[in-house]
C-alpha positions as CSV (number, residue, x, y, z in Angstrom):
1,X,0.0,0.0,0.0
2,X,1.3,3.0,-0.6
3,X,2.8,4.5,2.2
4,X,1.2,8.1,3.0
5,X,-2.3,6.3,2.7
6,X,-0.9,3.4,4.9
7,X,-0.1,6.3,7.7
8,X,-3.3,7.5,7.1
9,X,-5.8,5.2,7.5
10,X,-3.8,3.7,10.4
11,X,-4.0,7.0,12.1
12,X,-7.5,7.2,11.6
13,X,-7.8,3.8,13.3
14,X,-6.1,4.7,16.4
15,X,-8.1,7.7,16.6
16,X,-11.3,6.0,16.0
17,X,-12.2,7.8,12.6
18,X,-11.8,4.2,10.9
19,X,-14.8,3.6,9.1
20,X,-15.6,0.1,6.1
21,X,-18.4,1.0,4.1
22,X,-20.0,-2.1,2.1
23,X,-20.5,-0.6,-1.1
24,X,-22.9,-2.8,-3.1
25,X,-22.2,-0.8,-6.2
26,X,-18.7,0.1,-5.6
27,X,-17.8,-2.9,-8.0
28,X,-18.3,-3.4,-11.9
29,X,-19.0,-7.1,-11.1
30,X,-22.0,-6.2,-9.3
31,X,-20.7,-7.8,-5.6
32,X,-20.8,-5.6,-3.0
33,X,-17.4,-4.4,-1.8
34,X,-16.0,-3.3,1.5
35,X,-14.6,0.6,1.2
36,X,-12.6,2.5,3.8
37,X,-14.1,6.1,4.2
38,X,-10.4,7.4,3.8
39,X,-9.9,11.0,2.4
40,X,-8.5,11.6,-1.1
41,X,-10.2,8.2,-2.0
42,X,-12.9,7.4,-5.0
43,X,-15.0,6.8,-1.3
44,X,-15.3,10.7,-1.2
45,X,-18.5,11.8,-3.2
46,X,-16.7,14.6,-4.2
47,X,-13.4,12.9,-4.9
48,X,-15.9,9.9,-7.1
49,X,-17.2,12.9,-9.1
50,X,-14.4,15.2,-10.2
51,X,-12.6,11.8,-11.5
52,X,-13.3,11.1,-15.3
53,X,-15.2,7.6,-16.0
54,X,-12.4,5.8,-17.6
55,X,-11.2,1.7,-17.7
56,X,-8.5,1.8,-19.5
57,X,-6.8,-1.7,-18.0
58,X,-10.1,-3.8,-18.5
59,X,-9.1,-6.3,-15.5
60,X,-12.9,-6.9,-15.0
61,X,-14.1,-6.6,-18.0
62,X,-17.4,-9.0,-19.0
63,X,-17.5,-10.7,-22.3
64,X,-20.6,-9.5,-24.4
65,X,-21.9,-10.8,-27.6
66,X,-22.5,-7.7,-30.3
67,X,-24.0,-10.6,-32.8
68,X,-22.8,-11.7,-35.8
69,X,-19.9,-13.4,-34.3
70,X,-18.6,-10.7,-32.6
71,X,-17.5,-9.7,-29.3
72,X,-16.7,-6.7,-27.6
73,X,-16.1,-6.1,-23.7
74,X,-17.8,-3.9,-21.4
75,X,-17.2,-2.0,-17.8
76,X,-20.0,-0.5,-15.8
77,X,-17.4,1.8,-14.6
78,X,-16.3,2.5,-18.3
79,X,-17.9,5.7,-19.8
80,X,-22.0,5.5,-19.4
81,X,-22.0,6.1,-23.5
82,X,-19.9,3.4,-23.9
83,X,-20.9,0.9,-21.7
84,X,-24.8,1.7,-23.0
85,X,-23.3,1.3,-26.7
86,X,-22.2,-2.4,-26.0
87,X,-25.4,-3.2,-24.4
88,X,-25.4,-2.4,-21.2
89,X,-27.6,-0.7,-19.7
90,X,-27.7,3.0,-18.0
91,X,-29.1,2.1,-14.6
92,X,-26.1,-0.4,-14.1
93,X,-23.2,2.0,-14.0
94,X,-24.9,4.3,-11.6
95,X,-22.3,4.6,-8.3
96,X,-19.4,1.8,-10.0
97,X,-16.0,2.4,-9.3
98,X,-13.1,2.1,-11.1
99,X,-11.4,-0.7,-9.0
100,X,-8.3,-1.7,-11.5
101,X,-7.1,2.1,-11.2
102,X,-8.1,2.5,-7.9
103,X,-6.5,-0.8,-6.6
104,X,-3.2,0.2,-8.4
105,X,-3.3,3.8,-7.2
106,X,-3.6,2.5,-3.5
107,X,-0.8,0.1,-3.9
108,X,1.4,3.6,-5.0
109,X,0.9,3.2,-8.9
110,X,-1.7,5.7,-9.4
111,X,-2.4,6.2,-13.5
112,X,-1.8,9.5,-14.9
113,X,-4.4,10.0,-17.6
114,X,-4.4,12.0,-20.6
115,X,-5.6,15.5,-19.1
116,X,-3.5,15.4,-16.1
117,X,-5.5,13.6,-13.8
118,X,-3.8,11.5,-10.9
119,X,-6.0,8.4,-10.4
120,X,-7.6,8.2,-6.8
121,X,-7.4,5.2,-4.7
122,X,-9.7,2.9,-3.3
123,X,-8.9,1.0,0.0
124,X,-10.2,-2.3,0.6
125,X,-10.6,-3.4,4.1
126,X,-12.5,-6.4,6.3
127,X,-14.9,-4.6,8.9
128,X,-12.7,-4.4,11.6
129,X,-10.0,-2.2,10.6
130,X,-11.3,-0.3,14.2
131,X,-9.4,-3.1,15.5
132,X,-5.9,-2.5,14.2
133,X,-5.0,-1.0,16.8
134,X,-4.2,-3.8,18.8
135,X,-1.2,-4.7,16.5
136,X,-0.1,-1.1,16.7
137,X,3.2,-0.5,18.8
138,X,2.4,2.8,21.0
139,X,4.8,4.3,19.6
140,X,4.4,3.6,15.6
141,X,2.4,4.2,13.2
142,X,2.8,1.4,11.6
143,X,3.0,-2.5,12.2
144,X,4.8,-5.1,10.4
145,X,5.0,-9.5,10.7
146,X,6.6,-9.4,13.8
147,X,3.5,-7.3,15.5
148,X,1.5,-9.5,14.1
149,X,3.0,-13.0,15.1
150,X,3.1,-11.2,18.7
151,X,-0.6,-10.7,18.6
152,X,-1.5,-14.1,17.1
153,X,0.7,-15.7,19.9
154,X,-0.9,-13.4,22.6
155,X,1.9,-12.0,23.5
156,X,0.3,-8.7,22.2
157,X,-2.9,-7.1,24.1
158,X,-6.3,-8.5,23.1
159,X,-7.8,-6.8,20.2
């Protein structure tokens, strides 16, 4: 993860600010997915907004018969025009995220598109990211295996 963002949402979690969402349109698939509320992410309505619709990787792209033969692949997180062009339908990309671009630009390879635009991240988390804070040293703000195997072996305090 990239490392500012790490900080972040780790700080949040000590200070109780830590907060999943399950998004059950977050994903293109259509499963619901669990967001962290983390500032500067795709998870900010604001943030979701000012980004351009783009999926330019196509990681989760679905399959989709045009007829004739033909096939062409679709992304409810792609362009609305787009997506509607290859059969999709409107309704569907309402609230999707872009999780290949997000997903890379939380693991510190954001995309730069065409205009300028720094991809945001989206942060992935199970629901008790609240709970972190029992692998947390006192005095880091960060944890690594050895925090962890000390917890797992109780030699860490209960989360």
């Amino acid at each position: 993860m990239d490392p500012e963002l790490r900080v972040k949402i780790i700080r949040d979690a000590r200070e109780g600010g830590a907060e999943v969402r399950t998004d059950p349109r977050a994903s293109s698939t259509g499963y619901p997915f669990k967001v962290v509320q983390v500032e500067g992410s795709v998870a900010v309505p604001e943030v979701y907004e000012a980004r351009p619709r783009v999926c330019d990787n196509g990681y989760l792209r679905e399959p989709v018969s045009t007829g004739g033969g033909s096939i062409a692949y679709r992304c409810a997180a792609e362009p609305v025009a787009a997506y509607v062009a290859k059969g999709g339908s409107e309704e569907d990309t309402a609230g999707r995220r872009c999780l290949c671009n997000g997903l890379l630009a939380t693991c510190g390879h954001p995309q730069v598109q065409k205009d300028g635009t720094v991809e945001p991240p989206i942060v992935t988390s199970g629901d008790d990211l609240g709970r972190l804070v029992g692998l947390l040293p006192a005095d880091r703000d960060d944890y690594g295996a050895d925090d962890v195997i000390r917890y797992l072996t109780g030699a860490a305090s209960a989360l």
